[in-house]
N, C-alpha and C positions, 0 to 999 in steps of 0.2 A: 124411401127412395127405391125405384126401381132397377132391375137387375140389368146388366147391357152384354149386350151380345155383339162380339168383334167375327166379322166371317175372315176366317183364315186360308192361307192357301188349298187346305186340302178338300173346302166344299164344309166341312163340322164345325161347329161351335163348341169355345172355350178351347182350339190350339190343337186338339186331340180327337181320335176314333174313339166312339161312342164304343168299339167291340171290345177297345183294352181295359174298358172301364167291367169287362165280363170276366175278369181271372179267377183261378180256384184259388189264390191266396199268395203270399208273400215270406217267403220262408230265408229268416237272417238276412232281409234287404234286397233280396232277391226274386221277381216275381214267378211265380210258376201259373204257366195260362195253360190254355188246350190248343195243342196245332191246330184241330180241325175245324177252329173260329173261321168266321169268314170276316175278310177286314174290309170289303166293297161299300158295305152298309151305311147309313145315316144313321141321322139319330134315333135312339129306338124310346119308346114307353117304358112307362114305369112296368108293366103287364107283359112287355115281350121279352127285356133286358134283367130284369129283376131288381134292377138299379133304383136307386132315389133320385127327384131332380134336385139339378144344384141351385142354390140360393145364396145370391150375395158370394161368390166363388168359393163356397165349402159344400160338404155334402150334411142335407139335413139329417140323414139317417146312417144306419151301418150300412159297410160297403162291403160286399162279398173279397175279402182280403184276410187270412190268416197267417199268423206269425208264429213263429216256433220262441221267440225272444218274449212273446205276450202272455206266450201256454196258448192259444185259445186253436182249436182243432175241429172250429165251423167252417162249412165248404158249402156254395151253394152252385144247383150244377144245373142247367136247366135242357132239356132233352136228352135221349140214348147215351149210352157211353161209348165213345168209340173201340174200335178196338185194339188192343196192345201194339204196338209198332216197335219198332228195332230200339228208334232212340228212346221209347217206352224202358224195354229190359235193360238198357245200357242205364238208364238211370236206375233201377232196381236193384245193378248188380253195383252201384255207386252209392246205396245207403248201404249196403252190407258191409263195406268198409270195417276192419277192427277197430277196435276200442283205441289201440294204440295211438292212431290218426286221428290229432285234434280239429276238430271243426273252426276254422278262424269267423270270428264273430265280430272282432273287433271296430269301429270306426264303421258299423252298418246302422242303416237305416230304413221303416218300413217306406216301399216306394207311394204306399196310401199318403201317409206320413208328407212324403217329399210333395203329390199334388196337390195335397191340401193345403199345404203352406203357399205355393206357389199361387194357387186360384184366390188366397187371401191376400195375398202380396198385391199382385195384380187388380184385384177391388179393391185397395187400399189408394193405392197409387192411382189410378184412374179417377177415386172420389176427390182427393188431392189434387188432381188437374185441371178437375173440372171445376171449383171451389176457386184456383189460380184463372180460370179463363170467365169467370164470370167477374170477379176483380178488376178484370182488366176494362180499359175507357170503350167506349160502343162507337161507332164510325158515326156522323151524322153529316144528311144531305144539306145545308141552308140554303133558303128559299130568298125569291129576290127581295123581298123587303128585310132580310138577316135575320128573318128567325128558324130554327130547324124543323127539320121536313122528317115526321116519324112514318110515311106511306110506307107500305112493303111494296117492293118493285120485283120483278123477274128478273134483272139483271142481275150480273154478276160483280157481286161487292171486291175490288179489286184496292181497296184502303189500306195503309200499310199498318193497323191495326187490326184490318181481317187476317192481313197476310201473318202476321205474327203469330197469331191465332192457329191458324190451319198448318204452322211450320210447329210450330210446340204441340200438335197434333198428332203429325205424323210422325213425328223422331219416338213419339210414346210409342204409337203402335209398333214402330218398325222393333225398339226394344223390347218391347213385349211379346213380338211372333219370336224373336228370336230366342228366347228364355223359353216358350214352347212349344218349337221346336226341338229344342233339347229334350224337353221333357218327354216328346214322341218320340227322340230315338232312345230314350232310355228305357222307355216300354216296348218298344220296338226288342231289341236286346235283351227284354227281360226273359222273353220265352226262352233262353238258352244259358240262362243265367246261374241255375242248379247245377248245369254238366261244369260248369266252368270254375264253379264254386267247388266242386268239387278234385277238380283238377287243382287248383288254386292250394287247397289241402295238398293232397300226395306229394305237390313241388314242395310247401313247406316242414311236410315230413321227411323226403328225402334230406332235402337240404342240413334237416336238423343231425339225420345219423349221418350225415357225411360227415357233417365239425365235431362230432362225438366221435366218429373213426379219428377222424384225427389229429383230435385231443388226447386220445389212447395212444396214437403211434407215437404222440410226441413224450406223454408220461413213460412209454416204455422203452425212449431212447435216452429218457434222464436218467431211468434208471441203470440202464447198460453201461453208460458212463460215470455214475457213482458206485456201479459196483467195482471196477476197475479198480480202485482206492483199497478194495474189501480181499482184492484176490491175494490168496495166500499159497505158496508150493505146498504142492502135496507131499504130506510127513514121512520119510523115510524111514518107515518102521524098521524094518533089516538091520539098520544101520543101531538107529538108537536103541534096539533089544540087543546086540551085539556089545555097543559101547556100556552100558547097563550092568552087563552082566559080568564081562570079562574088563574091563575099563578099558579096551581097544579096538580100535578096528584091524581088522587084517590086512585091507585093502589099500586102507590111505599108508602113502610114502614117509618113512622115516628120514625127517628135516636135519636130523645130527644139532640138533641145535641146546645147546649148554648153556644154563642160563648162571650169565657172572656175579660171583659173590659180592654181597654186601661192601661196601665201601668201609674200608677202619677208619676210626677216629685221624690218625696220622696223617691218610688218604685225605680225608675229610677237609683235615686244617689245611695240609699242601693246594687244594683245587681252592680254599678261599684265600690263600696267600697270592698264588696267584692272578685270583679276578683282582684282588687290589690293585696288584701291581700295578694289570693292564688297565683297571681305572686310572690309577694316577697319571699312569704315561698318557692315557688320553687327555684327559683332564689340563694335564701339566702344558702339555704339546700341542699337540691336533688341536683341542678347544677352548684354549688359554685367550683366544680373540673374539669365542662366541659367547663366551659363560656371559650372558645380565650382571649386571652393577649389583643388582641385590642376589644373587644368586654365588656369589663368590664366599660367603660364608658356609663352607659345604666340609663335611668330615666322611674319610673313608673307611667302612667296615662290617665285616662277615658279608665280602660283595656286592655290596652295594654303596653309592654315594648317595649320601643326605644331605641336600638341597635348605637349610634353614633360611627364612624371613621373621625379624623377629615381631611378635605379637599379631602375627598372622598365620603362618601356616609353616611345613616343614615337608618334603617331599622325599619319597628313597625312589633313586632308581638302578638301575643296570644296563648291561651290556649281555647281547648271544654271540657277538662275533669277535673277532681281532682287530676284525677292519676299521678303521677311524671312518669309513664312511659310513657306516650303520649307525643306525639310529638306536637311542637310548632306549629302555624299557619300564614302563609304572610299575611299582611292587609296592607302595604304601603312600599314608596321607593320614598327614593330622594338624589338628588345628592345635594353634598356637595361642588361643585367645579364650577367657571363660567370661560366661558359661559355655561351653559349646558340648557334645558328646562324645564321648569317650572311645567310643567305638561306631566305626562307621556300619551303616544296614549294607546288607548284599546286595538290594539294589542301587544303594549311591553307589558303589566299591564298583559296579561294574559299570555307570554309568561313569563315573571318572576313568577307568581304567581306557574306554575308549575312546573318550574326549580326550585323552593325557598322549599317551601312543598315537592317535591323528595329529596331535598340535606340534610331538616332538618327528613323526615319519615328515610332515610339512617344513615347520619353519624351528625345526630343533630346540636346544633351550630353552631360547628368546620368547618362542612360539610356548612353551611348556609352561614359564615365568605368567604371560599376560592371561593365559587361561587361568591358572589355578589363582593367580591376587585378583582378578572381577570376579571368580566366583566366593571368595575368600570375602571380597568388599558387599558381595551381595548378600552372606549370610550373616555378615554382620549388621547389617542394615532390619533384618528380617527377624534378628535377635533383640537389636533395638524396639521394633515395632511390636513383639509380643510383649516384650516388659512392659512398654507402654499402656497398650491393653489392661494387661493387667491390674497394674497401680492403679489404670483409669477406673475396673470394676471396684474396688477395693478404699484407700488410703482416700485419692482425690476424686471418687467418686460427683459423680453431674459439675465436674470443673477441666475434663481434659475431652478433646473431640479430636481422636485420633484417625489419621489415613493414610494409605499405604498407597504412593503414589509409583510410575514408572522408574524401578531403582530407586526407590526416594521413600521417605515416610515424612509424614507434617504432624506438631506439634499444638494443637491451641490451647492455650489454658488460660485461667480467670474467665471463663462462658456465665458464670453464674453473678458476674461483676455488675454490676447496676452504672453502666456508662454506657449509652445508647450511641448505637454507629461506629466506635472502634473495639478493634480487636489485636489481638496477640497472639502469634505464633512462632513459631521452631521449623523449620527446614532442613532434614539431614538426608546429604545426598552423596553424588561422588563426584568432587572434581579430576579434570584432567590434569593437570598439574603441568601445563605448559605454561613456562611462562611468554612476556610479550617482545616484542622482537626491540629489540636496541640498537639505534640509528641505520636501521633499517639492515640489521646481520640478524638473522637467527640465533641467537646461543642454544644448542647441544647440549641439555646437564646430560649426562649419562644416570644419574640419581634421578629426575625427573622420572616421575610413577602418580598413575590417579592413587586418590583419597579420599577418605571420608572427607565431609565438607559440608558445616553448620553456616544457616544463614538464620538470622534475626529480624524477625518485622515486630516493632513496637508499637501499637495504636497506628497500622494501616500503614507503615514508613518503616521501613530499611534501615537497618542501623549496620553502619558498615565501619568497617578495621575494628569488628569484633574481633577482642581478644579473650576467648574461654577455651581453653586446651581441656582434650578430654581423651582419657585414656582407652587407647581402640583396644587393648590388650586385653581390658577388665572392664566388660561393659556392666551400664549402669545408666537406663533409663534417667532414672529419679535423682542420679546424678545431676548429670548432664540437666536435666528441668530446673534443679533447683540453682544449680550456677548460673542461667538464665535469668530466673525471678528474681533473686539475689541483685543481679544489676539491675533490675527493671524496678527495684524497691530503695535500691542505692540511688538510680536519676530519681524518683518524686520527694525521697526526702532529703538529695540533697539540693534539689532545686529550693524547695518550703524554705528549708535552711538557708541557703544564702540569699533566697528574698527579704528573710528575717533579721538576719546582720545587716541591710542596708537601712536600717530604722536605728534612728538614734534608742531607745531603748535598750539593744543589746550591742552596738557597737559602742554607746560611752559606758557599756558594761552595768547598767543599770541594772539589768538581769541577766542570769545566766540562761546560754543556749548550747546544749552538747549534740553531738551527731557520733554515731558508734554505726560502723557501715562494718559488715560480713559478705566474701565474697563469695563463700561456700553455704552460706547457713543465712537463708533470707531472715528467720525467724528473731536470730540476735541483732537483725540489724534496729535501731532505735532512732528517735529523736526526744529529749528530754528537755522540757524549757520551764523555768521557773514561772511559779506562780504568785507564789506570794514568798515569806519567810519561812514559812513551814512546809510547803507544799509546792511541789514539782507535778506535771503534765508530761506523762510519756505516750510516746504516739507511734504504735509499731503498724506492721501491714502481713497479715495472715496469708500467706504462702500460698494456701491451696484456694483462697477464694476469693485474694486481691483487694477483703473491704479493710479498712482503719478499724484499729483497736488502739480505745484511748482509756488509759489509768492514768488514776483510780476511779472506780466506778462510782459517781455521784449524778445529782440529779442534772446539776447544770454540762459536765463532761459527757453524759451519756446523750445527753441534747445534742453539743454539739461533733457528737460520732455519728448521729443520726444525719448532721445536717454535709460533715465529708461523703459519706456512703451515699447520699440523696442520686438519683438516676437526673443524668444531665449534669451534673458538678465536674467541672475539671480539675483534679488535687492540683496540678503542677501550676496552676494558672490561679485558682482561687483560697489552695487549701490554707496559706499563711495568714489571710483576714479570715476565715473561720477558726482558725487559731488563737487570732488576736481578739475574735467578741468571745469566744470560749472565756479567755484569761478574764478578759471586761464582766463579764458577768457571775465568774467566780469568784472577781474582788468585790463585784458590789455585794455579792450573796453574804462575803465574809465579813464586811462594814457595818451590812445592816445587824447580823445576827449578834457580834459584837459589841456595838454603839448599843443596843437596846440595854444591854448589860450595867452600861455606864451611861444611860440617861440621856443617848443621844436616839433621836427618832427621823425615820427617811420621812422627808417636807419637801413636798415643791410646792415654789412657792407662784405658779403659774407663768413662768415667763416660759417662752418661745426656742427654740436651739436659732432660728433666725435671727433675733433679739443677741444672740449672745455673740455670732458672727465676730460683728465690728469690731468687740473686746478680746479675739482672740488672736492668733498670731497660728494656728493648728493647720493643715490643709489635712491632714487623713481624716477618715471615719475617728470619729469618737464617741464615748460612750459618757453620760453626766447622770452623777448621783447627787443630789441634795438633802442636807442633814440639819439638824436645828437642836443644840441642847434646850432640854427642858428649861424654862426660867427666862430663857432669853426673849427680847423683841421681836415681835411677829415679822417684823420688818429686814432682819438679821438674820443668816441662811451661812452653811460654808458648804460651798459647791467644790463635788469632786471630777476630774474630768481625766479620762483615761483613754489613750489613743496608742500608736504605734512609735510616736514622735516621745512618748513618757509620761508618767501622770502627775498632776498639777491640780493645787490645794490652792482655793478661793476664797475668801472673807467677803462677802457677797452684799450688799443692804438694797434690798428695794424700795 
């Protein structure tokens, strides 16, 4: 395809003077030409210009354009050189520049670069126009019998298909002179482009030691002001060679000042006789209406009143003044409860001393009371929660999942319990200890004080008017757990148990059934139920890990240990008929092994348990063994049948 040439406002082809197409080259994006170009000209030859023609709007060959950003330092110059000019020297004295003064390079670009792109832009878009204007439908004249008329005519095609045409025509060109346009005034400008560039530097080197000046002023005004901190008097040598030598000054004024002897023992006792005194009298008097309910067990001596709560804590305080209206003062603390420590660290001692002297300058006593028993309830809490811990790494290890909640610690234990979707936990917190209001008066205890305060969730459910008293005085974790488990071993077997007393078997005392329940020791607690005459079934529940342990260990008992502990079995609901096939199948085990002994052999003799229905009077589960002495008619069977209801002995003939 051929090349198209748009004539532009200025008389030249391609947008631009054919003279700025002559520069000595392009230095960091900037052009440097020759003033003494002449810019009247047209387009010149390849021979007068030294230029290439352009094809397809790029240039086929090199373009007399060099870059400092390329390296390349080809200049091509075509007649005399003119001669130096001012703006010449000014730019000579403007690369002498020091080193100091960095050249800005950044975000430039060579301006060959910038026409190149643009005269491809330009053929691009134009070949794209012209590809959309041949697409588009042709105007056609129809002739009078309706067929179209392809004559060329001299008229002017006025179709609103031409018109379309010639409007997407011109809005190109107009955007196109407009684009270079630019382009000629950016060469236009380029001839001045070095001075400006270079200017463009000096502004950004000033600027830079300016924020360096005063970055310095500001580091040497932080220092002025941290040294402030550093100043020291200067040492008064005179003085201290003086005192040194002779141990006095001459100068400084004798104070007359006699410093008073030691206090005697006598002394001693009389100033703490005393402070008692004036404790009591206050105590007795002045704060006989303020003293707390629990703070009235308090004894006076070697000056100071001692504040006891028992199995909590004990406080000593004092007095600096006479006046009944001054407040009391902390001199001591200690816990009334073990484990606790024995001696308080220097940092509690002074963290209580200010929490204690704020609470009594505030709300005296009263104030003194509520502080030291919540912090008294909170280490006890926090005492709990470490034993926890521990026993949980140790004893009950992968069975307790303990946390330490707001004021509160939680207990879970049996995690390792093979019953899917419930669980078990402990809750030790601190109640308020108000109680609720009656017929609508408030009651006032003046004894009213928070507490510790255990809740019980058993399998996902609350169990409430828990009664387990637990001694705050002498903590004990593993206490406290196992008084818990203990009840929680007490409901499954005594539920088993009196499901098993409603079966005539053990209530016409057929067999015996015992229960041995421990309120402190899960361990001892039992259930024991006859098996046969020899042999008893005892059925405990291991403490730390919640499964059934059944003795004696046999092959049919240890079955049915297997079959309580099963994941998904609910003891309190199911465990009694696994109890009763247990028994069922330790008596058939001890039938057969017996009868074989005495010539009796297990025969069945093919009938049905639905067959047998009709003939019984049974409704529980039951279990049937069929036996045949040797010698007897095949037809002769005695069936044994064992249920919850009692077992019953059959003389059977098919």
């Amino acid at each position: 395809m051929g090349f198209w040439l748009v004539k532009m406002e200025n008389g030249t082809q391609n947008g631009a003077h054919t003279n700025y197409a002559r520069v000595n080259g392009v230095k960091d994006g900037f052009v440097k030409s020759d003033a003494s170009l002449d810019k009247g000209k047209g387009v010149a030859d390849k021979e007068k210009t030294g230029n290439f023609p352009i094809v397809n709007g790029g240039h086929t060959g090199n373009i007399n354009i060099k870059s400092e950003a390329m390296g390349s330092e080809m200049a091509v110059q075509k007649g005399p050189t003119p001669p130096a000019s001012a703006s010449m020297l000014d730019s000579l004295r403007m690369d002498d520049l020091p080193d100091e003064i960095q050249h800005i390079t950044a975000d430039s670009m060579p301006l060959g670069l910038l026409l190149s792109r643009l005269a491809q832009i330009s053929h691009n878009n134009l070949q794209e126009l012209i590809a959309e204007l041949a697409n588009r439908p042709v105007a056609q004249n129809p002739t009078a019998n309706g067929a179209p008329d392809y004559r060329v005519t001299t008229a002017e095609d006025t179709s609103p298909e031409s018109l379309e045409k010639k409007r997407l025509l011109l809005e190109f060109i107009q955007h196109l002179h407009t684009r270079w346009v630019k382009a000629l005034v950016i060469t236009e400008w380029s001839r001045k482009a070095e001075t400006v560039g270079r200017l463009i530097d000096l502004k950004i080197h000033i600027q830079r030691e300016l924020a360096h000046y005063m970055q310095q002023f500001d580091a040497l005004a932080d220092v002025k002001k941290q040294l402030v901190w550093a100043g020291l008097p200067s040492p008064d040598l005179k003085t201290a060679l003086e005192v040194l030598s002779s141990g006095e000054a001459s100068w400084m004024p004798e104070l007359g000042y006699i410093e008073p002897p030691p206090p005697t023992p006598d002394e001693q006792f009389q100033w703490m006789e005393n402070l008692n005194t004036l404790l009591s009298v206050r105590l007795t008097l002045d704060e006989y209406d303020k003293i707390p309910y629990h703070f009235r067990n308090y004894t006076i001596n070697s000056g100071r009143a001692t504040f006891k709560v028992a199995g909590e804590f004990e406080v000593d305080l004092t007095i600096a003044d006479e006046d009944a209206e001054k407040q009391f003062w902390f001199i001591d603390f200690r816990f009334l409860f073990s484990p606790a420590p024995a001696e308080l660290s220097d940092r509690l001692r002074l963290f209580l001393e200010d929490k204690v002297n704020g609470a009594l300058a505030t709300d005296g006593l009263a104030g003194c009371y509520r502080f030291l028993h919540g912090f008294t309830l909170t280490h006890q809490i926090t005492e709990f929660t470490r034993q926890a811990l521990e026993i949980g790494r140790s004893r009950w290890v992968d069975s307790l999942k303990v946390e330490r909640l707001n004021r509160a610690m939680s207990i879970q234990y049996w995690q390792s319990r093979p019953q899917a979707g419930l669980k078990s936990w402990i809750i030790l917190g601190t109640h308020s200890g108000k109680k609720a209001k009656v017929a609508q008066v408030a009651r006032d205890d003046p004894a009213a004080t928070s507490r510790l305060f255990l809740r019980w969730f058993r399998d996902n459910k609350e169990v409430k008017d828990l009664d387990i008293s637990f001694d705050s005085s002498n903590i004990s974790a593993e206490r406290i757990l196992k008084s818990v488990i203990a009840r929680h071993v007490e409901y499954i077997l005594t539920s088993i148990h009196s499901k098993l007393l409603t079966f005539p078997r053990f209530s016409k005392r057929e067999a015996s059934l015992r229960l041995t329940i421990s309120k402190d020791e899960p361990a001892a607690s039992q259930l024991v139920m006859r098996l046969s005459r020899d042999n008893e079934l005892i059925v405990r529940i291991d403490p730390v890990t919640g499964s059934f342990a059944l003795s004696p260990s046999t092959r049919v008992i240890t079955q049915g240990e297997r079959e309580l502990n099963r994941n998904g079995k609910d003891p309190v609901a199911e465990g009694h008929i696994i109890l009763e096939k247990t028994r069922c199948f330790h008596t058939m085990e001890e039938l057969t092994r017996r009868g074989k002994s005495t010539g009796w052999l297990n025969h069945n003799p093919g009938v049905k348990l639905d067959e047998l229905r009709p003939f019984l009077t049974i409704r529980e589960h039951f279990q049937t063994l069929w036996l045949r002495r040797s010698g007897w008619r095949s037809d002769w069977s005695v069936l044994v049948i064992m249920s919850l209801g009692g077992d019953k002995w059959w003389l059977v003939q098919t």
